[in-house]
C-alpha positions as CSV (number, residue, x, y, z in Angstrom):
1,X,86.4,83.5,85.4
2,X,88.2,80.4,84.6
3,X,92.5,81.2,85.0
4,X,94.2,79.9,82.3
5,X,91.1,81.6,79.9
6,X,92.0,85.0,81.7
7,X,95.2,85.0,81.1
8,X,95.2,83.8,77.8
9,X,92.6,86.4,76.6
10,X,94.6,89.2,78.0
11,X,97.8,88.0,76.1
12,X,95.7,88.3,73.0
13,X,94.4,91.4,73.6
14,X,98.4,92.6,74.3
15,X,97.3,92.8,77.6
16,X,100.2,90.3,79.4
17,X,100.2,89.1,83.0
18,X,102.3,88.4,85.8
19,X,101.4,85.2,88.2
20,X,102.0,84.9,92.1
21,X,102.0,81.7,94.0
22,X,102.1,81.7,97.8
23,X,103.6,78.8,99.8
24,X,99.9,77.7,100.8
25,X,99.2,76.7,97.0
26,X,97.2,80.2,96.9
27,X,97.6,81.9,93.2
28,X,96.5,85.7,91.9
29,X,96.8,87.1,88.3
30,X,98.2,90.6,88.1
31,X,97.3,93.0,85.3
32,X,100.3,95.6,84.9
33,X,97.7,97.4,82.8
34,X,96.2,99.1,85.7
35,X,98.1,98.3,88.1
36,X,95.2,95.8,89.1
37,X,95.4,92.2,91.0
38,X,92.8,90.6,89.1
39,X,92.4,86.5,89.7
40,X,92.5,84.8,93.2
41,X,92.5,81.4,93.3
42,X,92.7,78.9,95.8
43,X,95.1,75.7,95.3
44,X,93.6,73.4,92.6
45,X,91.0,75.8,91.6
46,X,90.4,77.8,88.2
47,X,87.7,79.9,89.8
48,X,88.1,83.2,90.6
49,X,86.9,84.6,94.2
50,X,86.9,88.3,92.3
51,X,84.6,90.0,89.7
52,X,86.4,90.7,86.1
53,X,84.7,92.6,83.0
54,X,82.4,90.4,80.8
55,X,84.7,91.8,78.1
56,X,87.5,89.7,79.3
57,X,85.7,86.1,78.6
58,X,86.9,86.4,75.0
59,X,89.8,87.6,72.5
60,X,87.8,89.8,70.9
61,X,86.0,91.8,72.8
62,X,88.8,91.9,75.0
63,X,90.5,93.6,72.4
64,X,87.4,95.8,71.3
65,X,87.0,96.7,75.1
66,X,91.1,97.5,76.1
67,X,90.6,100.2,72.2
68,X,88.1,102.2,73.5
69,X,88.0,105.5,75.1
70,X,86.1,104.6,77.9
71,X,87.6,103.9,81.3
72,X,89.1,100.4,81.4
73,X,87.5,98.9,84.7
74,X,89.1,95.4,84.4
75,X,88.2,94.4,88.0
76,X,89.8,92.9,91.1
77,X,91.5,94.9,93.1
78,X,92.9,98.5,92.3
79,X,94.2,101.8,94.0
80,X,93.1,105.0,93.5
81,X,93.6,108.3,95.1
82,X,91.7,110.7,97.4
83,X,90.0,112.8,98.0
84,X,87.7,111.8,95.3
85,X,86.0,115.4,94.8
86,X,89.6,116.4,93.6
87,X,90.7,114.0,91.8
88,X,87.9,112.6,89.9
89,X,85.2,115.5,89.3
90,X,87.4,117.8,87.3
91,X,85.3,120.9,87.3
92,X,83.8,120.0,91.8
93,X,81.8,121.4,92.8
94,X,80.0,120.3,90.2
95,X,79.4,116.4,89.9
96,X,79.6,116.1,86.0
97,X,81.8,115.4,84.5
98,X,83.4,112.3,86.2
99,X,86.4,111.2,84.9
100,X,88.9,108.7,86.2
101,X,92.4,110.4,85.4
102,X,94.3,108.2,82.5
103,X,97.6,109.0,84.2
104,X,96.3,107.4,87.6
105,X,93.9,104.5,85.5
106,X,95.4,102.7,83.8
107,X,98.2,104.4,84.7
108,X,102.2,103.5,83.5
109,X,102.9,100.8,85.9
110,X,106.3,99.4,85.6
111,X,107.0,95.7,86.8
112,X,110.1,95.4,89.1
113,X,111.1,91.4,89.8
114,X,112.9,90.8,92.6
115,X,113.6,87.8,95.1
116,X,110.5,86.3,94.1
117,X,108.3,89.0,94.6
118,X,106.4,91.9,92.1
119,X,106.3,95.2,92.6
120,X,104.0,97.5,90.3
121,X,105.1,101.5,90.7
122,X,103.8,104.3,88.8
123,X,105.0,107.8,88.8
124,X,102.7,110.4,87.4
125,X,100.7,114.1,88.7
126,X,97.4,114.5,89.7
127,X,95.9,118.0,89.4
128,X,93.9,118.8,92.4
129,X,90.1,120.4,91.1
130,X,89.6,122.6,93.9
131,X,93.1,124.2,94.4
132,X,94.5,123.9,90.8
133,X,97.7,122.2,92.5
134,X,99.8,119.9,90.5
135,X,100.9,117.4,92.9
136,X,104.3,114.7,91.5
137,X,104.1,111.2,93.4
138,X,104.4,107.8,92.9
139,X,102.8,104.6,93.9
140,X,104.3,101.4,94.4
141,X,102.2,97.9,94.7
142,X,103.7,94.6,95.8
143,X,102.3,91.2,96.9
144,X,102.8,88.5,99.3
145,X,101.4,86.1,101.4
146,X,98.5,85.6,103.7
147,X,98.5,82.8,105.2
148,X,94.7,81.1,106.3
149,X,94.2,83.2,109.8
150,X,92.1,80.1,110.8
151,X,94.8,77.6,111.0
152,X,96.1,77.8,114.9
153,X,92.6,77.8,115.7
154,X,91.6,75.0,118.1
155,X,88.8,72.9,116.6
156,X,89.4,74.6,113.1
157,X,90.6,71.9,111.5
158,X,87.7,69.9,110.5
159,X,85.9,73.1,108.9
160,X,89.4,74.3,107.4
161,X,89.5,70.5,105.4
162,X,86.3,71.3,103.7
163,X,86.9,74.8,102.4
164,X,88.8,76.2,99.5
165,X,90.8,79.0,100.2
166,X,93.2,81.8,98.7
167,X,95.1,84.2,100.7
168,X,97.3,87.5,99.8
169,X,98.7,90.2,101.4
170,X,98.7,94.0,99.8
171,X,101.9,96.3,99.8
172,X,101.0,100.0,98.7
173,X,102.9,103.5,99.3
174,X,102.3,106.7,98.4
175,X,104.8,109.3,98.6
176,X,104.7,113.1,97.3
177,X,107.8,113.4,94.9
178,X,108.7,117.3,95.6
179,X,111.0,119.3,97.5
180,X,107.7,121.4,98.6
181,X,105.9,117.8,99.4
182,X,104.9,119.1,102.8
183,X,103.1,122.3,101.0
184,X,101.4,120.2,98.4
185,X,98.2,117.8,98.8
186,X,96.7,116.2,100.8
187,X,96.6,113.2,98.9
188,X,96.1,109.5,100.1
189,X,96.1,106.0,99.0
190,X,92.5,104.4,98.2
191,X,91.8,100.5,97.7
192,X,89.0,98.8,95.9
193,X,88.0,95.7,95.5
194,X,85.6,94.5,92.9
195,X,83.4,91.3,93.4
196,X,80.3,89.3,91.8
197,X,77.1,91.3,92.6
198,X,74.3,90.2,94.9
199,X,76.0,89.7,97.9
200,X,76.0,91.0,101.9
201,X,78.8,93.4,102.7
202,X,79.3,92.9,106.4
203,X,81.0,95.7,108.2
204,X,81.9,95.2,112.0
205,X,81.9,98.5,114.0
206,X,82.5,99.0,117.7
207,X,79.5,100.9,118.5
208,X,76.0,100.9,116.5
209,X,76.8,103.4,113.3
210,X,74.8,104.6,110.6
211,X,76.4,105.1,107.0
212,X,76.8,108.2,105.1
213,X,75.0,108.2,102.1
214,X,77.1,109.4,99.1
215,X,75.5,108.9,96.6
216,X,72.4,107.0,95.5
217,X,69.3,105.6,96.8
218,X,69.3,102.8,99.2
219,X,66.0,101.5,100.4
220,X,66.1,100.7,104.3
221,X,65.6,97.0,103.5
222,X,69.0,96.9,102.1
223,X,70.7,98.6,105.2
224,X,70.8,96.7,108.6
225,X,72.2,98.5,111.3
226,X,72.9,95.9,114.9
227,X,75.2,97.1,117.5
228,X,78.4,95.8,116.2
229,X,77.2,95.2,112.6
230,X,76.0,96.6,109.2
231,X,74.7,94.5,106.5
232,X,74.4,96.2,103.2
233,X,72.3,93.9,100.9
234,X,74.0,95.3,97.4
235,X,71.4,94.3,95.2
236,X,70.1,97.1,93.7
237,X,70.3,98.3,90.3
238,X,72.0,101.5,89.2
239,X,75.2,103.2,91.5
240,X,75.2,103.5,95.2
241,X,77.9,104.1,97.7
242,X,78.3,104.6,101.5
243,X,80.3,105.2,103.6
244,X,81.8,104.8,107.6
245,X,83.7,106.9,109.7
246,X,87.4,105.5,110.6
247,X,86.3,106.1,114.2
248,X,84.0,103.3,114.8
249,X,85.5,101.0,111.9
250,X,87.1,97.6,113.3
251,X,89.2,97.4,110.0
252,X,88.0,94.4,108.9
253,X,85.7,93.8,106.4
254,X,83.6,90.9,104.8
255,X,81.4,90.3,101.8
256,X,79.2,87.3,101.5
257,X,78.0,85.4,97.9
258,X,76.4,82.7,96.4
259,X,78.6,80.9,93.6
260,X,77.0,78.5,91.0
261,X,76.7,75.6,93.4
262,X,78.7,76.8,96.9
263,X,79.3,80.4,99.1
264,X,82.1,82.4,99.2
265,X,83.4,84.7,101.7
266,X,86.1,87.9,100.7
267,X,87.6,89.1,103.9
268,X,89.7,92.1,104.0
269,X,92.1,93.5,107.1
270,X,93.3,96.6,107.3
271,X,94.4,99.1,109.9
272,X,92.8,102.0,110.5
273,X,93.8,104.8,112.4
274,X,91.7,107.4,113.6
275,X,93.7,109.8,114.6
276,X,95.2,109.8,110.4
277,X,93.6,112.4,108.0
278,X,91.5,110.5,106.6
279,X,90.5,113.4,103.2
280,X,87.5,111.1,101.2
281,X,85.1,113.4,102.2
282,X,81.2,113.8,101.3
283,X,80.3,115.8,98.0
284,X,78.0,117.5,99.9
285,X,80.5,118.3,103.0
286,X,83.8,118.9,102.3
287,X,85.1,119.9,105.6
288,X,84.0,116.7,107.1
289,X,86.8,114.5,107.3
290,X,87.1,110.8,108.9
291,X,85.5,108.7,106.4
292,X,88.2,105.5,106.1
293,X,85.7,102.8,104.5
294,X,83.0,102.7,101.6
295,X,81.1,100.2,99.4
296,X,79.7,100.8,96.3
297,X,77.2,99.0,94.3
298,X,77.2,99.2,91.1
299,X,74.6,97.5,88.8
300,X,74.8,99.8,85.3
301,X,76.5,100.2,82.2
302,X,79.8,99.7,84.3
303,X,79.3,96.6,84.7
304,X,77.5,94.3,87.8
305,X,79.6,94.7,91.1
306,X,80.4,95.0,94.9
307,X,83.0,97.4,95.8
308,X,84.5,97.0,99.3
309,X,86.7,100.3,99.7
310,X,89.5,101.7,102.3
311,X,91.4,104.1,102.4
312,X,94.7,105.3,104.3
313,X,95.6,108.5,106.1
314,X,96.5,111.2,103.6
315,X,100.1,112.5,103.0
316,X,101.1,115.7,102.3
317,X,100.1,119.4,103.6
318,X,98.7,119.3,107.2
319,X,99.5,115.6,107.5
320,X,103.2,116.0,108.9
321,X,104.4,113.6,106.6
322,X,105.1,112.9,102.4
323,X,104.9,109.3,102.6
324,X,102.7,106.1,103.6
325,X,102.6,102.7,103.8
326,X,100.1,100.3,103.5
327,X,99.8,96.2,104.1
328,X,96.1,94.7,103.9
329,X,95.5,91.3,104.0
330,X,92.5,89.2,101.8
331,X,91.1,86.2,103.4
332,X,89.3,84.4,100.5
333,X,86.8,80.6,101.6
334,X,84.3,79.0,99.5
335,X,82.5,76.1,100.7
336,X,78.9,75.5,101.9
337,X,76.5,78.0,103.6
338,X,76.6,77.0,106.9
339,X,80.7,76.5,106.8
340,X,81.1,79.9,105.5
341,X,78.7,80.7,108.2
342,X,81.0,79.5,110.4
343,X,83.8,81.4,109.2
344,X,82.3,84.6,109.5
345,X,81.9,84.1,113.1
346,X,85.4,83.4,113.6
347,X,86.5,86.3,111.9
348,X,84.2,88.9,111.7
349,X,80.9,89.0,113.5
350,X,78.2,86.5,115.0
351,X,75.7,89.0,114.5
352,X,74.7,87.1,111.5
């Protein structure tokens, strides 16, 4: 969605942004409301590399949309919280209702400006469905950034001059806001992406790994499974979500698209640690921790998306620790086919 139109809708709609521009020319729109980054653009370009809700092209429905009672899924990038049987399904083990908690999403983010930088924190407590525990924390966002990994590359150059790209880096902690911390939880950070549908999620692994099925029905066409490499083709309509074990993750992740006229690439780096708590754990097997990364496709009344998802090692009770911190970086080219092609096996895989 076209910048300048984003933001100006969302002022309308009393829904006011904060801008970010990197050294590299890179810019990203931040919705407060949310606590979301919600535009990535590359120098000189109005196009954004994320998905946003249809309801965000105009003033009004903008407005219509932001009054209702239903969950306000802007897009981009958000964090949520795990595990996601205790925090979202209120009455687990039973998987209706769900219900994204108002207090977490959209939340009460506050903007802090300081030395050039944003920082987003929120302070609010998340009831825990299986234990009944009340659990005080805060969670603070900020952003910098990331500059093109490509660009000390020898022989880079040439491909680098004909691609667009926009680059940010991710701050996010989590800390437990008790004296009894240690006793409470576990908790821990969760980050989602949200981007146009139709595209190849491309998830390097060390070893050959087959995905937990969450939830959903995914045909075997849509799943590719190489030694080093799954391909989900997200495609589908209705809901469906995977997800990997932290053990053979490589903690990076790519998703591949076709824009208008060109292809994109979204690549996102994170660390993952197996031997963190990792808490997202299966409906369907709750003792069976490990998971660290997800995608979800959604193609419903939500909307038309790709989630990439990651989360970090949990905090709290059993976890020897009340606090985390969290830096990810997003790599973001467009260009043609066989360029981004070329990226991909720079940076992720040549298993393609």
């Amino acid at each position: 969605m076209n910048k300048k139109i984003l933001i100006e809708n969302l002022k309308k709609a009393g829904k006011p942004t904060e801008t970010y521009q990197s050294p590299d020319g890179t810019s990203i729109v931040i919705l407060p409301y949310g606590g979301r980054m919600l535009g990535l653009y590359a120098p000189g370009s109005e196009q954004n590399f994320y998905w946003t809700h249809t309801a965000l092209e105009n003033v009004e429905s903008a407005r219509e949309f932001y009054a209702g009672q239903q969950w306000h899924n802007s897009g981009g990038d958000r964090t949520w919280l795990s595990p996601e049987a205790d925090v979202f399904f209120p009455k687990f083990p039973k998987l209706d209702p769900y219900f994204q908690p108002r207090q977490l999403d959209p939340g009460n983010y506050q903007v802090v400006k300081k030395d050039g930088t944003i920082q987003l924190t929120n302070k609010l407590a998340i009831t825990l469905s299986r234990t009944g525990q009340e659990v005080p924390l805060e969670i603070a966002k900020s952003f910098g950034a990331a500059s093109n990994p490509l660009q000390h590359e020898a022989d880079t150059q040439k491909l680098l001059d004909r691609l667009e790209y926009a680059g940010y880096c991710q701050y996010t902690s989590l800390e437990i806001q008790s004296p009894d911390a240690s006793r409470m939880g576990p908790v821990g950070l969760w980050n989602l992406v949200q981007m146009p549908h139709r595209g190849d999620l491309l998830i390097p692994t060390y070893v050959p790994t087959q995905p937990r099925l969450i939830m959903g029905k995914i045909s075997q066409e849509d799943i590719i499974v190489t030694d080093h490499l799954i391909r989900y083709k997200m495609r589908a309509p209705g809901e469906h979500k995977i997800s990997i074990r932290a053990l053979p993750t490589a903690g990076r992740i790519g998703y591949l698209y076709e824009t208008a006229d060109q292809w994109a690439v979204i690549i996102r780096n994170f660390f993952v640690n197996p031997s963190g708590l990792y808490v997202d754990v299966p409906w369907d097997a709750t003792d069976y921790f490990g998971f660290s990364t997800q995608a979800c496709n959604v193609n419903s009344g939500l909307g038309q998306f790709s989630e990439l998802e990651y989360h970090i090692p949990a905090v709290g009770q059993g976890t020897g620790r009340t606090r985390c911190d969290d830096a990810a970086q997003v790599w973001a080219f467009r260009g043609s086919y066989a360029d981004i092609v070329s990226v991909i096996r720079l940076l992720l895989t040549t298993e393609l």
